[in-house]
C-alpha positions as CSV (number, residue, x, y, z in Angstrom):
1,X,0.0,0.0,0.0
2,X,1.6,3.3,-0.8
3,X,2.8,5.5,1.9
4,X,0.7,8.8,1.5
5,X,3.0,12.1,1.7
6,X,3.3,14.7,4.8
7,X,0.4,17.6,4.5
8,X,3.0,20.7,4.8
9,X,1.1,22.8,7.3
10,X,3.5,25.5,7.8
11,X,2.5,29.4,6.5
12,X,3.5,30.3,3.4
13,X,6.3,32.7,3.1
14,X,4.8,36.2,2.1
15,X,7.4,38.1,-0.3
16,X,7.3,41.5,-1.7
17,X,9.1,41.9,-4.8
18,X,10.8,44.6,-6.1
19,X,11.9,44.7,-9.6
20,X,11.7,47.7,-12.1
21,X,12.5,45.2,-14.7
22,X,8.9,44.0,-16.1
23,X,10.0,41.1,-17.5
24,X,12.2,39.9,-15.0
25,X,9.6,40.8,-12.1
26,X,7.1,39.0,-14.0
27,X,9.5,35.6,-14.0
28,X,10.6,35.6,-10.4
29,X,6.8,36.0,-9.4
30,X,6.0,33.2,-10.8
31,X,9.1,31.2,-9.6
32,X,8.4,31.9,-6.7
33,X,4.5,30.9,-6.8
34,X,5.7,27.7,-8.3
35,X,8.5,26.6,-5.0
36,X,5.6,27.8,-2.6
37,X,6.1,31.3,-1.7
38,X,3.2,33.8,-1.9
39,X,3.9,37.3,-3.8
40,X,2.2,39.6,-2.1
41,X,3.5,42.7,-3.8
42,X,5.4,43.0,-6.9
43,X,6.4,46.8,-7.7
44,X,9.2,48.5,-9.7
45,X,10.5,51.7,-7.5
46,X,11.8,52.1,-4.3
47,X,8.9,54.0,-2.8
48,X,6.4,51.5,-4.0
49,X,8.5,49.2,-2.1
50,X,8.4,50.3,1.4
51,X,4.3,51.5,0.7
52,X,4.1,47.6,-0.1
53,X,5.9,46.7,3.2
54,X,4.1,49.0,5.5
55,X,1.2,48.1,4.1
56,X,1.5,43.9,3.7
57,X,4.6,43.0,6.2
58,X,5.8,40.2,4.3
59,X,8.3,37.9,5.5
60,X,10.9,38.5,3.0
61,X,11.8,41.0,0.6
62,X,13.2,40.5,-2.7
63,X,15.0,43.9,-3.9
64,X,16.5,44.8,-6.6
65,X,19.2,47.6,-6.3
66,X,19.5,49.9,-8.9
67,X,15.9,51.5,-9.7
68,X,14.2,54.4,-10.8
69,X,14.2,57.7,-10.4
70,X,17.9,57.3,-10.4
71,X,19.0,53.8,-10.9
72,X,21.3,54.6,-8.0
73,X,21.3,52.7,-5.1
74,X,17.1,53.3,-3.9
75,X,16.9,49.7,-3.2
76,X,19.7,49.0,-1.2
77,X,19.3,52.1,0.7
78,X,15.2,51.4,1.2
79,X,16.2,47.6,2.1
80,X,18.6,49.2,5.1
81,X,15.6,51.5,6.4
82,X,13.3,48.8,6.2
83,X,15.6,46.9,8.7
84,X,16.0,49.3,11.3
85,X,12.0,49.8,10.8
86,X,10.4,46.0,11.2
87,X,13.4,44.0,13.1
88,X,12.2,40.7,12.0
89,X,12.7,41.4,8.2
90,X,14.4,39.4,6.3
91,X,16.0,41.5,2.7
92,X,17.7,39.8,0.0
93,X,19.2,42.0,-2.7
94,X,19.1,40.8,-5.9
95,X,21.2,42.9,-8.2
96,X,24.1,42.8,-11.0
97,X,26.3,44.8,-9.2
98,X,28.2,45.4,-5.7
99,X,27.1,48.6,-4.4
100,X,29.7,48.8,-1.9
101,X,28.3,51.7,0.3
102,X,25.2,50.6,1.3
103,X,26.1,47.0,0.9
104,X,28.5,46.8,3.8
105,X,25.6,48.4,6.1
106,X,22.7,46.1,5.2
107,X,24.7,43.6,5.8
108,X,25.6,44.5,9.0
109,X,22.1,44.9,10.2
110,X,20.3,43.2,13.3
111,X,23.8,41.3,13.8
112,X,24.1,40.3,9.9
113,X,20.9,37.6,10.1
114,X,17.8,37.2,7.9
115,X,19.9,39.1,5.2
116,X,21.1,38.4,1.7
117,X,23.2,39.8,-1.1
118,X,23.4,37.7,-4.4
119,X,24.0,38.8,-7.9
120,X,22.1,38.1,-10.8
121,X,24.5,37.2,-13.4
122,X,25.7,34.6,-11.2
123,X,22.7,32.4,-10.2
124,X,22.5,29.4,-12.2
125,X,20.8,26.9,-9.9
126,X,16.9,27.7,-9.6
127,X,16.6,25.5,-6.5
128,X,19.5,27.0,-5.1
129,X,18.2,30.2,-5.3
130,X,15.1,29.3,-3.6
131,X,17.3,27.0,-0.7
132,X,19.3,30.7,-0.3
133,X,15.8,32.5,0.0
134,X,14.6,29.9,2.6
135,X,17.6,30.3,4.5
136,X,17.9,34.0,4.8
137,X,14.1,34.1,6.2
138,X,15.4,31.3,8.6
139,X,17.5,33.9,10.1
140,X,20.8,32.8,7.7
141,X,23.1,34.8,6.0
142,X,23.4,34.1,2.2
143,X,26.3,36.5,0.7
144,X,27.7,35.8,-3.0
145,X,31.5,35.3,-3.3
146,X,31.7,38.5,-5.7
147,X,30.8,40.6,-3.4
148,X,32.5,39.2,-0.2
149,X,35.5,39.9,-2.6
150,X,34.8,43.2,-3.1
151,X,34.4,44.5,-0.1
152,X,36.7,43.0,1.4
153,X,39.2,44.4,-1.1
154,X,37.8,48.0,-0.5
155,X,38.0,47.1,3.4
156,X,41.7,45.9,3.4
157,X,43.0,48.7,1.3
158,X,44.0,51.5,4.1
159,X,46.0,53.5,1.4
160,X,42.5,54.8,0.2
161,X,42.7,56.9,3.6
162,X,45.6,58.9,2.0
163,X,45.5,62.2,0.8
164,X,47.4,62.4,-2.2
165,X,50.5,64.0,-0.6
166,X,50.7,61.5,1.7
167,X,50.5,58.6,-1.4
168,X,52.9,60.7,-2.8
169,X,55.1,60.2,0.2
170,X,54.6,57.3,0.7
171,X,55.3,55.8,-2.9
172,X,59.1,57.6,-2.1
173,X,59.4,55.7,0.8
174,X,58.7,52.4,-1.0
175,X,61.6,53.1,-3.2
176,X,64.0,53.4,-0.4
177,X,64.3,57.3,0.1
178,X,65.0,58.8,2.7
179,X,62.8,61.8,4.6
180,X,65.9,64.0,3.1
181,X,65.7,62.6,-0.4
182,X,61.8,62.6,-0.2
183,X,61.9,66.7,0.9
184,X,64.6,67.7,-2.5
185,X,61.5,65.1,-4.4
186,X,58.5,67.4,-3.3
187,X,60.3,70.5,-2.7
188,X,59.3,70.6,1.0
189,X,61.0,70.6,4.3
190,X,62.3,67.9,5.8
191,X,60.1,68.6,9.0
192,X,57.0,68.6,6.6
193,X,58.0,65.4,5.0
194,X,57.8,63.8,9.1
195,X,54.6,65.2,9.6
196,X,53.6,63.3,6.5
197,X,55.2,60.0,7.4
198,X,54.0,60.3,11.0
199,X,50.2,60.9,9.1
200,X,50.6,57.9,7.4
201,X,51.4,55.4,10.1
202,X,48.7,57.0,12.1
203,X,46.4,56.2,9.5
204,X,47.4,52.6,8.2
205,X,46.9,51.7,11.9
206,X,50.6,51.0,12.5
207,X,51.4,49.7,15.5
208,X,54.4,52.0,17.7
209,X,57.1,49.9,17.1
210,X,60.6,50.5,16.5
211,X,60.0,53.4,13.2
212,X,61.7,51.5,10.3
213,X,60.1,48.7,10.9
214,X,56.9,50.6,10.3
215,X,57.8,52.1,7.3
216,X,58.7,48.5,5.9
217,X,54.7,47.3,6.9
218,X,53.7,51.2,5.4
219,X,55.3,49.7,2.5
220,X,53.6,46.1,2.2
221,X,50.5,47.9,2.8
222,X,51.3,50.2,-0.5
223,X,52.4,47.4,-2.6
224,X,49.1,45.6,-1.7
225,X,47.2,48.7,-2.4
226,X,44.9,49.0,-5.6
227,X,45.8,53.0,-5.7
228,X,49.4,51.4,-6.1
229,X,50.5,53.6,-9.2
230,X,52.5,51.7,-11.8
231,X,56.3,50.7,-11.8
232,X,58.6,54.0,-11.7
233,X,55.6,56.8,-11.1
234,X,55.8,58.2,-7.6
235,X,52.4,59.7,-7.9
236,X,53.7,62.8,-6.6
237,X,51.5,65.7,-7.5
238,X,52.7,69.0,-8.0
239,X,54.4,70.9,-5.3
């Protein structure tokens, strides 16, 4: 005698979409009516968005990032409001790009849970996808490897911090001058160039250790650096 299946009892998961692509809204609404999920709201700005959530409070939203009136960042910025305004949210940004200033913050929200970050272009599994959306509204965190790159490249590159003097100083440095050679280099003082260095340590978070030694790690952190200027330019701007 066949074994009859389980009666799933649990509540649907309620998602508003947001999606100013018609086409592309139209497909994930009915991927997602097909794995079990109810659409609640499917709209195509940022305002019509947050309307939907005050007025449905789904489970989960589905956001895209870049929309109109400015195919900015509305999305991602109305996903991060709409965490600090309904706690038990759960956001998954859906986008072909890694907007990196708002990304880092909703991701940081309510402790990093409920939250999600995957991009487009690089879904290829359709149940995947769907496993990822269960997952964030089971209080997970589903990030793609893209953008866990990226910001972590933008995170670990302290030369960004630099003004351009101080790049400029410190580019000298990584070819072995000395605060003497560096000051005939910029036409500056000696006493200016050690401002600049002292600036620089400050602000790559160098510990106070012995000084050399901390210009050789102000060094490694240049070469590491994506502002890293190519092979025999000092990137020393005018004086």
């Amino acid at each position: 005698m066949p074994t009859e299946r389980p009666i799933r009892t649990e509540r649907p998961i309620r998602v508003v979409l947001a999606e100013d692509g018609v086409l592309l809204r139209e497909g994930l609404t009915g991927l997602l009516d097909r794995f079990g999920f109810t659409v609640v709201a499917a709209v195509g700005d940022a305002q019509a968005l947050r309307d939907a959530v005050a007025e449905h409070r789904p489970d989960l939203v589905v956001t895209d990032i870049r929309m109109p009136p400015t195919f900015t960042d509305e999305g991602l910025r109305a996903a991060v409001e709409m965490r600090r305004t309904y706690p038990g949210l759960a956001v998954v940004a859906l986008s072909q790009f890694v907007q990196q200033g708002y990304a880092t913050d909703l991701l940081d929200s309510r402790g990093g849970r409920k939250v999600g970050y995957l991009l487009k272009d690089r879904v290829v599994d359709v149940e995947d996808f769907v496993a990822s959306l269960r997952h964030v509204v089971d209080g997970g965190t589903v990030v793609d490897p893209q953008v866990v790159r990226q910001l972590l490249r933008r995170h670990r590159d302290p030369v960004v911090q630099l003004s351009a003097r101080e790049r400029a100083v410190l580019a000298l440095i990584a070819e072995g001058q000395s605060n003497a050679a560096i000051a005939r280099s910029l036409s500056v003082s000696e006493p200016a160039v050690g401002k600049h260095v002292g600036n620089i340590l400050a602000k790559l978070g160098l510990p106070p250790t012995e000084d050399t030694n901390r210009r050789v790690l102000a060094v490694l952190a240049y070469l590491r650096s994506d502002s890293t200027p190519a092979t025999g330019e000092s990137g020393a701007p005018p004086p």
